[in-house]
Jmol script that loads the backbone (N, CA, C; Angstrom):
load data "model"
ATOM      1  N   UNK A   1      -3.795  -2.082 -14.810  1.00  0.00           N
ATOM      2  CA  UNK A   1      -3.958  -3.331 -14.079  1.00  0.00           C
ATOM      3  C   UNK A   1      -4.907  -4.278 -14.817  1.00  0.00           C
ATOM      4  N   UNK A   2      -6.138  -3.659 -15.416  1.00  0.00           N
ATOM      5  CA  UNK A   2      -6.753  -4.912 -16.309  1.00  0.00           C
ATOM      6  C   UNK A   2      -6.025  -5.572 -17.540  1.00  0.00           C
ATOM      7  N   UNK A   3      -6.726  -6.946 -17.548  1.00  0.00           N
ATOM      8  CA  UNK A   3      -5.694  -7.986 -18.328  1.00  0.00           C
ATOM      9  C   UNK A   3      -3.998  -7.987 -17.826  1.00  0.00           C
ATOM     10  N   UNK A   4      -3.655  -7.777 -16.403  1.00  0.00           N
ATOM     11  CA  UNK A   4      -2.508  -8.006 -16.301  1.00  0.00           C
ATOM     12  C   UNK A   4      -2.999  -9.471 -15.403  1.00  0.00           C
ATOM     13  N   UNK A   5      -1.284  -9.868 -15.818  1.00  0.00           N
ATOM     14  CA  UNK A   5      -1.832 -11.763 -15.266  1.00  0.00           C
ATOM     15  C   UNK A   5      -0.785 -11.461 -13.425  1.00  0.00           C
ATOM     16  N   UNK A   6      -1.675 -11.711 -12.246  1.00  0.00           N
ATOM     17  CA  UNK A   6      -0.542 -11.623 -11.510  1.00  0.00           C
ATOM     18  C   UNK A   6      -0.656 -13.303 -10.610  1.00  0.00           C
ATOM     19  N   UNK A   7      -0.081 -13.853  -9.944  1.00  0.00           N
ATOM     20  CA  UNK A   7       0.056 -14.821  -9.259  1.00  0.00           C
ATOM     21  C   UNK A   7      -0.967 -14.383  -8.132  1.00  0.00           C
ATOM     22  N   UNK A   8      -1.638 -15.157  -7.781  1.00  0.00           N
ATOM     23  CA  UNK A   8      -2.995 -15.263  -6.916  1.00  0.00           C
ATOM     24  C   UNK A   8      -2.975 -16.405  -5.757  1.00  0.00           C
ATOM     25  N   UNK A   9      -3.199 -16.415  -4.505  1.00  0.00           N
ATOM     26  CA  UNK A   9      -3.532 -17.164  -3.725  1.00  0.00           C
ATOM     27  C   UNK A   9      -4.754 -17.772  -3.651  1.00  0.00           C
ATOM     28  N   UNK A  10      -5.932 -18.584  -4.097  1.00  0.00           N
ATOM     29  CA  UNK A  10      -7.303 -19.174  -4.703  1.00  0.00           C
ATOM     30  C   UNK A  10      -7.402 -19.373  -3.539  1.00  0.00           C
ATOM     31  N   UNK A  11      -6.962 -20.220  -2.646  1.00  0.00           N
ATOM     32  CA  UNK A  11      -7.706 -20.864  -1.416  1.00  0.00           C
ATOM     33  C   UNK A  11      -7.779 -20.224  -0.558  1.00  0.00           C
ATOM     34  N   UNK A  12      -9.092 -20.597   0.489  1.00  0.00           N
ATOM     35  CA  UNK A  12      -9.195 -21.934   0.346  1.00  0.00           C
ATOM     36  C   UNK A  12     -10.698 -21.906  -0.673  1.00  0.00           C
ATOM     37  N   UNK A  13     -10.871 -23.008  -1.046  1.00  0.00           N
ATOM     38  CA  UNK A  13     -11.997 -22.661  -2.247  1.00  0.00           C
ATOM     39  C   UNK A  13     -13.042 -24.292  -1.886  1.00  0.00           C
ATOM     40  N   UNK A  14     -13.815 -24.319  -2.209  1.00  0.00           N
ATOM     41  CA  UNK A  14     -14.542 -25.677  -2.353  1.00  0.00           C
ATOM     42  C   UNK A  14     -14.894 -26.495  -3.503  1.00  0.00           C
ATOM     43  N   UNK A  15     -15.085 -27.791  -3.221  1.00  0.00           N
ATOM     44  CA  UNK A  15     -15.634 -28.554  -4.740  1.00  0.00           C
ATOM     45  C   UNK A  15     -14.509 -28.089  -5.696  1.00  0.00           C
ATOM     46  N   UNK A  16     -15.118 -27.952  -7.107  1.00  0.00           N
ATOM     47  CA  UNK A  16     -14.562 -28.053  -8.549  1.00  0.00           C
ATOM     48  C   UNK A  16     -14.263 -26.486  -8.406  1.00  0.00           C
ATOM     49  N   UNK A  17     -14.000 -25.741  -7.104  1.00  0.00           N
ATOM     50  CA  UNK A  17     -13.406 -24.528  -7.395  1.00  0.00           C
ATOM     51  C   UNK A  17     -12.055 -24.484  -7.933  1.00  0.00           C
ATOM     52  N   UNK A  18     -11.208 -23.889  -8.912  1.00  0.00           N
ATOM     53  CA  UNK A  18      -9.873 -23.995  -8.881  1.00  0.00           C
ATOM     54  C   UNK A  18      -9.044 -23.581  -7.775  1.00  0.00           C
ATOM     55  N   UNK A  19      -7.798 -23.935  -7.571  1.00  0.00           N
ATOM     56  CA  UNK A  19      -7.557 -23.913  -6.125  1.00  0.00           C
ATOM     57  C   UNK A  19      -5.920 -23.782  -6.445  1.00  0.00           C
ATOM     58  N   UNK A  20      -5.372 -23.494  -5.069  1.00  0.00           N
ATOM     59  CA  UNK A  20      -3.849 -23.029  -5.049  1.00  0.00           C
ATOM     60  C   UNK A  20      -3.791 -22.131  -5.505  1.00  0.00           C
ATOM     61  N   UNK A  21      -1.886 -21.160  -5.720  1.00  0.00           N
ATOM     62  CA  UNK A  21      -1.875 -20.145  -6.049  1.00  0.00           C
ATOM     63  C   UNK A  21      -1.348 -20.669  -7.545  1.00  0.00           C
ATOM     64  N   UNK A  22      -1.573 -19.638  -7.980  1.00  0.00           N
ATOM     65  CA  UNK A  22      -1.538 -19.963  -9.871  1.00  0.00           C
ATOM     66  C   UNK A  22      -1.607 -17.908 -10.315  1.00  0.00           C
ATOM     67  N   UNK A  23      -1.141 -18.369 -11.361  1.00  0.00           N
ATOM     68  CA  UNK A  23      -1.795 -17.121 -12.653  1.00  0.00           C
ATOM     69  C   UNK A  23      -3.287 -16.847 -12.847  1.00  0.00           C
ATOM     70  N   UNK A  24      -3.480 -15.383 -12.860  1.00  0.00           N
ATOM     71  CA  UNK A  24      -4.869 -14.975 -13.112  1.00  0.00           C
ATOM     72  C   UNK A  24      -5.057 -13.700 -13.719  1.00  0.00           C
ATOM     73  N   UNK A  25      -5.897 -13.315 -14.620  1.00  0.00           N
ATOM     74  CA  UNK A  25      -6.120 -12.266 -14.976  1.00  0.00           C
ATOM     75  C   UNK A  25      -7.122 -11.437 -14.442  1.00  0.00           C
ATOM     76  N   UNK A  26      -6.776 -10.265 -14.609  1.00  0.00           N
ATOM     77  CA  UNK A  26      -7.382  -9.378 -14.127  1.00  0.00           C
ATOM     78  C   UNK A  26      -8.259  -8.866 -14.934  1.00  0.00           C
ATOM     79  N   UNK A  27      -9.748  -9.176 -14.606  1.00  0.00           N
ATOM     80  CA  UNK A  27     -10.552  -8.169 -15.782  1.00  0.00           C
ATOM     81  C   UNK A  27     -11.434  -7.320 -15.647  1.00  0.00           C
ATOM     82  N   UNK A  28     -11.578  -6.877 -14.209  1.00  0.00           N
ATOM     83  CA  UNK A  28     -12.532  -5.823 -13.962  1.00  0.00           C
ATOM     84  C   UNK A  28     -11.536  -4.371 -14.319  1.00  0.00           C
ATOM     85  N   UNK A  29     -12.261  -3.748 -14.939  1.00  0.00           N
ATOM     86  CA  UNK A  29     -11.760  -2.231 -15.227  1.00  0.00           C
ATOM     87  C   UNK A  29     -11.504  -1.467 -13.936  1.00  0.00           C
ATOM     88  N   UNK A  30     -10.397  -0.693 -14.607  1.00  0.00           N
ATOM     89  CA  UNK A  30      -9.252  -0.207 -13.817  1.00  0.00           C
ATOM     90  C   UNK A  30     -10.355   1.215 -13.067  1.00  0.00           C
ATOM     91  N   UNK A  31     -11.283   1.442 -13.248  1.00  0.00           N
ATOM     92  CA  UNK A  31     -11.680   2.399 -12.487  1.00  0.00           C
ATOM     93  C   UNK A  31     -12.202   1.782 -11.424  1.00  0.00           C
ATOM     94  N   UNK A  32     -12.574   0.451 -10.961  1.00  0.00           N
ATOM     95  CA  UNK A  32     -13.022  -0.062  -9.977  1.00  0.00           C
ATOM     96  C   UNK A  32     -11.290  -0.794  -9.266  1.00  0.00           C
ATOM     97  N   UNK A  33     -10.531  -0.936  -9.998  1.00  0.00           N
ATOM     98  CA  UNK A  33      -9.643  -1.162  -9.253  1.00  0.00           C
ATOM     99  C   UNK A  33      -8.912  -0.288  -8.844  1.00  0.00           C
ATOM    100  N   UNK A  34      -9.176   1.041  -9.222  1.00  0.00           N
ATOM    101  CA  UNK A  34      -8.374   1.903  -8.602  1.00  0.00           C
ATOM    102  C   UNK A  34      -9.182   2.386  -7.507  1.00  0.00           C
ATOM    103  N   UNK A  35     -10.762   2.344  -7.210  1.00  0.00           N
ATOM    104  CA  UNK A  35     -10.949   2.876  -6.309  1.00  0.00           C
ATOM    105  C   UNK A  35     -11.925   1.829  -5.276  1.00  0.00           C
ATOM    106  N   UNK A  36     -11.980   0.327  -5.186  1.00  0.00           N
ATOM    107  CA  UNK A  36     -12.172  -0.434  -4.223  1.00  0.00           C
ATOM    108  C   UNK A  36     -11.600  -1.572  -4.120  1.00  0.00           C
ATOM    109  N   UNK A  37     -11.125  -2.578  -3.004  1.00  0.00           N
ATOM    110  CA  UNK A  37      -9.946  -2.847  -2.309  1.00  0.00           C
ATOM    111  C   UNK A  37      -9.954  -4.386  -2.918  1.00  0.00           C
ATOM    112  N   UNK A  38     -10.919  -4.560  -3.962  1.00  0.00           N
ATOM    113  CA  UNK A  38     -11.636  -5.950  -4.533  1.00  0.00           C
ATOM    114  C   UNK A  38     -10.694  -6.142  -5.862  1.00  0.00           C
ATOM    115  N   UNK A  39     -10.284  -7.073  -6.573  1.00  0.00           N
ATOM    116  CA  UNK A  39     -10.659  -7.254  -8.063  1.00  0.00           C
ATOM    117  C   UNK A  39     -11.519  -8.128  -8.643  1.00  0.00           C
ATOM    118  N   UNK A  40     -11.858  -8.247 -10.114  1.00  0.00           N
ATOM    119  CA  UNK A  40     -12.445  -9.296 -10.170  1.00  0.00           C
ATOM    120  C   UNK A  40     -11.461 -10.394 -11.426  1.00  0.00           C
ATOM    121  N   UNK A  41     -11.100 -11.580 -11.335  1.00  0.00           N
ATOM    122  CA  UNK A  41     -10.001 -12.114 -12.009  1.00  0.00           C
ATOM    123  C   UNK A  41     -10.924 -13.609 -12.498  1.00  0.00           C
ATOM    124  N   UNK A  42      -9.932 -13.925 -13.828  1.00  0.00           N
ATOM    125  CA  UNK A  42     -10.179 -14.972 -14.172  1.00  0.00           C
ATOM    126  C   UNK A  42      -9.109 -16.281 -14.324  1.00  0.00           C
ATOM    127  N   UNK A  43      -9.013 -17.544 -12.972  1.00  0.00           N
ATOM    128  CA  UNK A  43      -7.657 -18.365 -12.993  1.00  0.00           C
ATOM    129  C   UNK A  43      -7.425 -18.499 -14.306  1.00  0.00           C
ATOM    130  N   UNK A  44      -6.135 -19.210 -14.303  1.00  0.00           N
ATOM    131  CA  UNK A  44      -5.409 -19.714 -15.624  1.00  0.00           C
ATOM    132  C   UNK A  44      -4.816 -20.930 -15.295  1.00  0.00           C
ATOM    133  N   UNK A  45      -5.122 -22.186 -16.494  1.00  0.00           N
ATOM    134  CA  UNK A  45      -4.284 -23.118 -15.907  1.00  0.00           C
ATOM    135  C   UNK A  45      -4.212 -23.727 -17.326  1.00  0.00           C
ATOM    136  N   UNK A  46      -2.962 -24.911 -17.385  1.00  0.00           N
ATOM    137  CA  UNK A  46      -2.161 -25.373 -18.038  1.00  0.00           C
ATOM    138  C   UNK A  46      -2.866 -26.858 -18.152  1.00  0.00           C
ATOM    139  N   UNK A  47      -3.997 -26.882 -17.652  1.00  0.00           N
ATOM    140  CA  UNK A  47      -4.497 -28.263 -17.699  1.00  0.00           C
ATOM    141  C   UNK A  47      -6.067 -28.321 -17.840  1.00  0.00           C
ATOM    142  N   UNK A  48      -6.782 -28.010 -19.138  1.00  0.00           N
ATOM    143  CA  UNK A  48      -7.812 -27.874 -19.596  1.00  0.00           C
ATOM    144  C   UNK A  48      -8.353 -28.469 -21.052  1.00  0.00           C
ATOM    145  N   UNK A  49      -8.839 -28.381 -21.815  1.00  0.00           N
ATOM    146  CA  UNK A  49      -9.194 -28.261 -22.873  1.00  0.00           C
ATOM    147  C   UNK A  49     -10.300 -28.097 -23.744  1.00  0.00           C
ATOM    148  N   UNK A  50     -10.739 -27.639 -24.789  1.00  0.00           N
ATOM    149  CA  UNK A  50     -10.968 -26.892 -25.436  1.00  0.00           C
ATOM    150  C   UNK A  50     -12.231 -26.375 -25.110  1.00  0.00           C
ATOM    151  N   UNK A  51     -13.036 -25.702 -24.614  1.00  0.00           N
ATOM    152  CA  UNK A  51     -14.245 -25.233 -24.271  1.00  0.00           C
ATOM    153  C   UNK A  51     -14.916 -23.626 -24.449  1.00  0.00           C
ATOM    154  N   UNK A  52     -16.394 -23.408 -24.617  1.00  0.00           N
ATOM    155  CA  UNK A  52     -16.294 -22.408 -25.027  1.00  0.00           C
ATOM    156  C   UNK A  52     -15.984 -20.780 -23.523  1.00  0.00           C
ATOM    157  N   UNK A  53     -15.945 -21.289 -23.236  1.00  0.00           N
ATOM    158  CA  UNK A  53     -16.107 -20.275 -21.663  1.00  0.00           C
ATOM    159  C   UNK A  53     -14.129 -20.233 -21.494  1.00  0.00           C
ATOM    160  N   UNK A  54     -13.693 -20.990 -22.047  1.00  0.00           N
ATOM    161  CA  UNK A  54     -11.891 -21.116 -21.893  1.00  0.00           C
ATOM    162  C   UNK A  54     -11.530 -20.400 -23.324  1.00  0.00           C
ATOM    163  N   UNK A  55     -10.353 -19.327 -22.787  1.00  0.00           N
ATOM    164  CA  UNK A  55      -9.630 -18.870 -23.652  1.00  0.00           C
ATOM    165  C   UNK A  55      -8.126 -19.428 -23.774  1.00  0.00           C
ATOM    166  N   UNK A  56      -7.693 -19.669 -24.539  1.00  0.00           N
ATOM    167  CA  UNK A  56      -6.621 -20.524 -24.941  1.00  0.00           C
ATOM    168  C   UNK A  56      -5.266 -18.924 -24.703  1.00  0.00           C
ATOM    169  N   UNK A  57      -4.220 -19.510 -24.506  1.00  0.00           N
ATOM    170  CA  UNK A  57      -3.713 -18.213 -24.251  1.00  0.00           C
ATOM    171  C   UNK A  57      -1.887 -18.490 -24.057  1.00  0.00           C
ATOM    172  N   UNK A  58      -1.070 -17.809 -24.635  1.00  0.00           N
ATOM    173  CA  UNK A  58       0.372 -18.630 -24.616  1.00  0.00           C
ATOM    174  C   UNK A  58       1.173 -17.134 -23.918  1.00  0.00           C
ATOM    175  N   UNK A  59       1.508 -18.019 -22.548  1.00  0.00           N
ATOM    176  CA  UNK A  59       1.641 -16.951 -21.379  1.00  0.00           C
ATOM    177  C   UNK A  59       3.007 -17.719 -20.998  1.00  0.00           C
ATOM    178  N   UNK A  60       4.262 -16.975 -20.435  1.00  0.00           N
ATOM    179  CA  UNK A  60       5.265 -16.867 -20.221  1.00  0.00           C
ATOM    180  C   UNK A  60       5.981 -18.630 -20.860  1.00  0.00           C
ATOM    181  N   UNK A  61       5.554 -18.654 -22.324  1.00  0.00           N
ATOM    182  CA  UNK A  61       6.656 -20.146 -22.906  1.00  0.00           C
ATOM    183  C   UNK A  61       5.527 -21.005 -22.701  1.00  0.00           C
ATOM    184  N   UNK A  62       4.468 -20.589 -22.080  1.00  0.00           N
ATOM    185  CA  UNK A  62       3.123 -22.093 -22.033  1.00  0.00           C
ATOM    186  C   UNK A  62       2.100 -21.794 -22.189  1.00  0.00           C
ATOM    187  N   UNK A  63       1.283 -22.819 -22.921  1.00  0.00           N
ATOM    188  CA  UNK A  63      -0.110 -22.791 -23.264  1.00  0.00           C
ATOM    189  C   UNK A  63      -0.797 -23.465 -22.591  1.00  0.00           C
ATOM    190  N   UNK A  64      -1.963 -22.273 -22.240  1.00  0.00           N
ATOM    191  CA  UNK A  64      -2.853 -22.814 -21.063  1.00  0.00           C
ATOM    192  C   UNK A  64      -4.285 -21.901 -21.440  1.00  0.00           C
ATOM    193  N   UNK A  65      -5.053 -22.104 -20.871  1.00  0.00           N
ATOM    194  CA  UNK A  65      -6.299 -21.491 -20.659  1.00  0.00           C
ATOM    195  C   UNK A  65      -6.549 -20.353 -19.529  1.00  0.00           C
ATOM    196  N   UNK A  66      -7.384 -19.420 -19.796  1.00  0.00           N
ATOM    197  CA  UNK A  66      -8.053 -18.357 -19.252  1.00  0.00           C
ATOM    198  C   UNK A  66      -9.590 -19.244 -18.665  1.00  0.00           C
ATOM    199  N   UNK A  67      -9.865 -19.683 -17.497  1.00  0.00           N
ATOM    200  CA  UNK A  67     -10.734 -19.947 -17.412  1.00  0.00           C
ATOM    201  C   UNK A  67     -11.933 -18.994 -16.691  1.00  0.00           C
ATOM    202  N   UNK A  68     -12.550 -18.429 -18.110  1.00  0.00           N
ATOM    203  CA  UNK A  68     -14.002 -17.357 -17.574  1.00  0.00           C
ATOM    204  C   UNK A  68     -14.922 -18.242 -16.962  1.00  0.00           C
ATOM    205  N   UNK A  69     -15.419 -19.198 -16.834  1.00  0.00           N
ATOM    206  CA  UNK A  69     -16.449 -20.015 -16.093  1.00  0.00           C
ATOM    207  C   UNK A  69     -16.301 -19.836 -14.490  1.00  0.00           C
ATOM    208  N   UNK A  70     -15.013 -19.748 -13.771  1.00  0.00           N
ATOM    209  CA  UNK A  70     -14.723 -19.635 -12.673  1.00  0.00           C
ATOM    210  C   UNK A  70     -14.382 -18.303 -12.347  1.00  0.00           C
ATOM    211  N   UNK A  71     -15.168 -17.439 -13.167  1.00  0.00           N
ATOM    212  CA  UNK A  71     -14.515 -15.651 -12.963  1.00  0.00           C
ATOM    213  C   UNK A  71     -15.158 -15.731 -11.346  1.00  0.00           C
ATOM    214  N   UNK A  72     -14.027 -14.753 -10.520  1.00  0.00           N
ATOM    215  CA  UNK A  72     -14.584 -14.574  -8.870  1.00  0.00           C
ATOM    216  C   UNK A  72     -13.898 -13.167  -8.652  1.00  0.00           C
ATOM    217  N   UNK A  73     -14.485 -12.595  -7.439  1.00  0.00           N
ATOM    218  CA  UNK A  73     -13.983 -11.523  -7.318  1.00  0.00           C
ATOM    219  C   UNK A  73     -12.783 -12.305  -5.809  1.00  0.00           C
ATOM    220  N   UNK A  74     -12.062 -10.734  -5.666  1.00  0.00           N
ATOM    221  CA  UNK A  74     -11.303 -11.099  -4.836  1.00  0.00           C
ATOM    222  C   UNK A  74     -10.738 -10.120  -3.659  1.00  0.00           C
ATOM    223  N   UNK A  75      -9.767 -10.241  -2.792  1.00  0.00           N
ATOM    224  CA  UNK A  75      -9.080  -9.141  -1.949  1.00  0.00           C
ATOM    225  C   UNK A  75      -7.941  -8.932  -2.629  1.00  0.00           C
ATOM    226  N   UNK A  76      -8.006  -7.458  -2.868  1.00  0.00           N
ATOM    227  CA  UNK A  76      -6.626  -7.165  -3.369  1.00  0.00           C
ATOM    228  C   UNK A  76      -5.107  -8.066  -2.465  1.00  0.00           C
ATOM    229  N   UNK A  77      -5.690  -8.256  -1.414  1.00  0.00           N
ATOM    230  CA  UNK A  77      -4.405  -8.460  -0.464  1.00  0.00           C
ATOM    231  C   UNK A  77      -3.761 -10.111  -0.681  1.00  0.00           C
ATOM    232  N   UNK A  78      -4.903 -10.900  -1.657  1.00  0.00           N
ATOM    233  CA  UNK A  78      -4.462 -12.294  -2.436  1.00  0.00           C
ATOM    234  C   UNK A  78      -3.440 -11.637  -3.633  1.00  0.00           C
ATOM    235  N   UNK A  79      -2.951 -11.121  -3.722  1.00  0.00           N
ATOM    236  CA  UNK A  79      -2.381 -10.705  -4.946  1.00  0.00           C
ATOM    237  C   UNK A  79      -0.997 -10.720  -4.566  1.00  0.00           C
ATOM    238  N   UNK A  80       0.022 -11.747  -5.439  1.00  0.00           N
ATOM    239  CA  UNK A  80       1.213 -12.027  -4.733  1.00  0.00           C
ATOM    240  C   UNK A  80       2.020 -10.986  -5.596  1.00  0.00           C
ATOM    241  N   UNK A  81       2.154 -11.748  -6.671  1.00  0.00           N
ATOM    242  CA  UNK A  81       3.504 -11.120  -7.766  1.00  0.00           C
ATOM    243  C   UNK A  81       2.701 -10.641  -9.239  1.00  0.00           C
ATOM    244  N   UNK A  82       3.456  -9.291  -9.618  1.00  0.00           N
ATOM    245  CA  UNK A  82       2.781  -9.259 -11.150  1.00  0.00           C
ATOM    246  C   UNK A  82       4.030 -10.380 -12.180  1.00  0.00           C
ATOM    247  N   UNK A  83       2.577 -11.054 -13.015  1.00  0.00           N
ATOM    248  CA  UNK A  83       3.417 -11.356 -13.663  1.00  0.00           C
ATOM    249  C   UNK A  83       3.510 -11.314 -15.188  1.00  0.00           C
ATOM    250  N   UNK A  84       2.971  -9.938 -15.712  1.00  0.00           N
ATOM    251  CA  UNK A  84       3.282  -9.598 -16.832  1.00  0.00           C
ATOM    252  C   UNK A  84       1.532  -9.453 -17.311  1.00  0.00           C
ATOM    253  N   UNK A  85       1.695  -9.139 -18.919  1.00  0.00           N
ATOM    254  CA  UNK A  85      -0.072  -8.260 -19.669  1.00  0.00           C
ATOM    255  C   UNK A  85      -0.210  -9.470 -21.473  1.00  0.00           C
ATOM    256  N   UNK A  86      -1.319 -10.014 -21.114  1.00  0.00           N
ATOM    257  CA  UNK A  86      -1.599 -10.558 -22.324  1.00  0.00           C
ATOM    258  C   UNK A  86      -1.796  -9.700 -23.105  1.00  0.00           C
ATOM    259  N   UNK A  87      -1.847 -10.357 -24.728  1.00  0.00           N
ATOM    260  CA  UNK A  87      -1.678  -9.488 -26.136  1.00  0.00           C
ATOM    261  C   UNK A  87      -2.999  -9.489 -26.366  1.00  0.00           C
ATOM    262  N   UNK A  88      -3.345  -8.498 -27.062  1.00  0.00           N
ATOM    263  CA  UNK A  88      -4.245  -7.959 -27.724  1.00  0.00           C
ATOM    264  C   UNK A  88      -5.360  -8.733 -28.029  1.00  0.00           C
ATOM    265  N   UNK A  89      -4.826  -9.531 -28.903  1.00  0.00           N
ATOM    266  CA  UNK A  89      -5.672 -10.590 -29.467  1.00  0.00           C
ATOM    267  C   UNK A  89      -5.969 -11.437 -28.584  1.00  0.00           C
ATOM    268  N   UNK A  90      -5.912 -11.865 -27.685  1.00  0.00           N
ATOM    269  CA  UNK A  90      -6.597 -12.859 -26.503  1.00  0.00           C
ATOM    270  C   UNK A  90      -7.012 -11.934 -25.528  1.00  0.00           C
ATOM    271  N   UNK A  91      -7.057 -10.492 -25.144  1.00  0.00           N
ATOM    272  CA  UNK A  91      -7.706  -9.321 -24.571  1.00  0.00           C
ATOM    273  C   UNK A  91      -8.903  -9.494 -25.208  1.00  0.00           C
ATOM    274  N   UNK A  92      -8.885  -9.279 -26.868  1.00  0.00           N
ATOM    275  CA  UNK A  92      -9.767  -9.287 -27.524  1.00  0.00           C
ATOM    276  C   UNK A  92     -11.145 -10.652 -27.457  1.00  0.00           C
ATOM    277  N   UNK A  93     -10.722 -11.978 -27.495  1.00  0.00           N
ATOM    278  CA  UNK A  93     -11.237 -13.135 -27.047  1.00  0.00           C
ATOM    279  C   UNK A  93     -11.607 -13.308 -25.647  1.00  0.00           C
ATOM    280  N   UNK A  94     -11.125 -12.460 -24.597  1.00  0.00           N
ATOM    281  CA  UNK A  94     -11.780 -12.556 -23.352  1.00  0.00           C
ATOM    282  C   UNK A  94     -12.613 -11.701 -23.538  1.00  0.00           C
ATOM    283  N   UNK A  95     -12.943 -10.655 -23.874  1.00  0.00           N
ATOM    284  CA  UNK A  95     -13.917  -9.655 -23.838  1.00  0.00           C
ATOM    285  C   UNK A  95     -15.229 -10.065 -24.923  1.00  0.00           C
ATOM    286  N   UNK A  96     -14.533 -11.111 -25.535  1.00  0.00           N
ATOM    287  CA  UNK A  96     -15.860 -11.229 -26.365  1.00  0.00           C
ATOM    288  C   UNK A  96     -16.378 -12.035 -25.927  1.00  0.00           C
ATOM    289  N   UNK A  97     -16.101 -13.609 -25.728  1.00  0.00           N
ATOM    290  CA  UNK A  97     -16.559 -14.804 -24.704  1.00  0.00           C
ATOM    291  C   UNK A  97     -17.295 -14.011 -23.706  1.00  0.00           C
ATOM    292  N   UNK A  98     -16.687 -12.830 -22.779  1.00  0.00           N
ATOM    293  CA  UNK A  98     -17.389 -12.725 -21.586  1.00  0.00           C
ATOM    294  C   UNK A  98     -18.728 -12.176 -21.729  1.00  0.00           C
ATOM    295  N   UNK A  99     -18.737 -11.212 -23.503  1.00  0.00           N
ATOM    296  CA  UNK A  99     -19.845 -10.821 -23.646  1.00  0.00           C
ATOM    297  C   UNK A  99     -20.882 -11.579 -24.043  1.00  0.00           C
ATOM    298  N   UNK A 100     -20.473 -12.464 -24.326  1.00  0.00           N
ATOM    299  CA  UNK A 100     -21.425 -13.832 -25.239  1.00  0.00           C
ATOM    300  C   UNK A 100     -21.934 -14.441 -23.632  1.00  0.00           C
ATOM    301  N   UNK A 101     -21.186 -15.348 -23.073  1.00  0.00           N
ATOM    302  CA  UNK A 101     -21.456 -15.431 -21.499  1.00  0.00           C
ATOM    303  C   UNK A 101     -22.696 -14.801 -20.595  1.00  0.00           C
ATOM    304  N   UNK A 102     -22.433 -13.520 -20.687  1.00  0.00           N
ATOM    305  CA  UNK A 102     -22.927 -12.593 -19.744  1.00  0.00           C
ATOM    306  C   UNK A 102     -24.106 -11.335 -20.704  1.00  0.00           C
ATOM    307  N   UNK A 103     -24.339 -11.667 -21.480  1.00  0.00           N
ATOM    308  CA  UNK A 103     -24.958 -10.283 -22.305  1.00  0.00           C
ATOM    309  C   UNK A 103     -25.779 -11.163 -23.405  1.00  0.00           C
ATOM    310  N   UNK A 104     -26.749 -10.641 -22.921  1.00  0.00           N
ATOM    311  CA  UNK A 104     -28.011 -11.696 -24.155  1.00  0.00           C
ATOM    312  C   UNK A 104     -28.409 -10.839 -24.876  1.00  0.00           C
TER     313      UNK A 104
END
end "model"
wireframe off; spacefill off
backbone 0.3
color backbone group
């Protein structure tokens, strides 16, 4: 289940939260998703540009962004449709951003 992208219900959210249902990745490790009812995901959207906290990312025919700045946790029960597992190399770029981000 980590780094799989599934369709997400966001709202309702406030301010400059991203909002609606959209694509999101999944990046909390699979031992917490296998055993509490939460994930933690990062939206994706098609209307961004270039920043360092955004991973650039070419997901089903479109290029869009991974946006880590808005990482949130969630209820498993927002979780609509899977919709497929990013490649390697942008696995690789989320995990490093998040460590740069989050790890001094």
């Amino acid at each position: 289940m980590q780094y799989d992208v599934y369709l997400i219900n966001l709202d309702s959210t406030i301010g400059h939260e991203i909002k609606k249902t959209r694509p999101c990745l999944i990046i909390s490790p699979d031992e917490m998703n296998d055993n509490l009812q939460t994930v933690t995901i990062a939206p994706m959207t098609t209307k961004s540009h270039d920043y360092p906290t955004r991973v650039r990312v070419d997901f089903q025919n479109k290029t869009g962004w991974i946006v880590l700045d808005q990482i949130r946790t969630i209820d498993k029960r927002r979780l609509t449709k899977r919709l497929g597992i990013i490649d390697r190399k942008t696995v690789r770029k989320v995990k490093s951003v998040i460590k740069e981000m989050l790890v001094d």
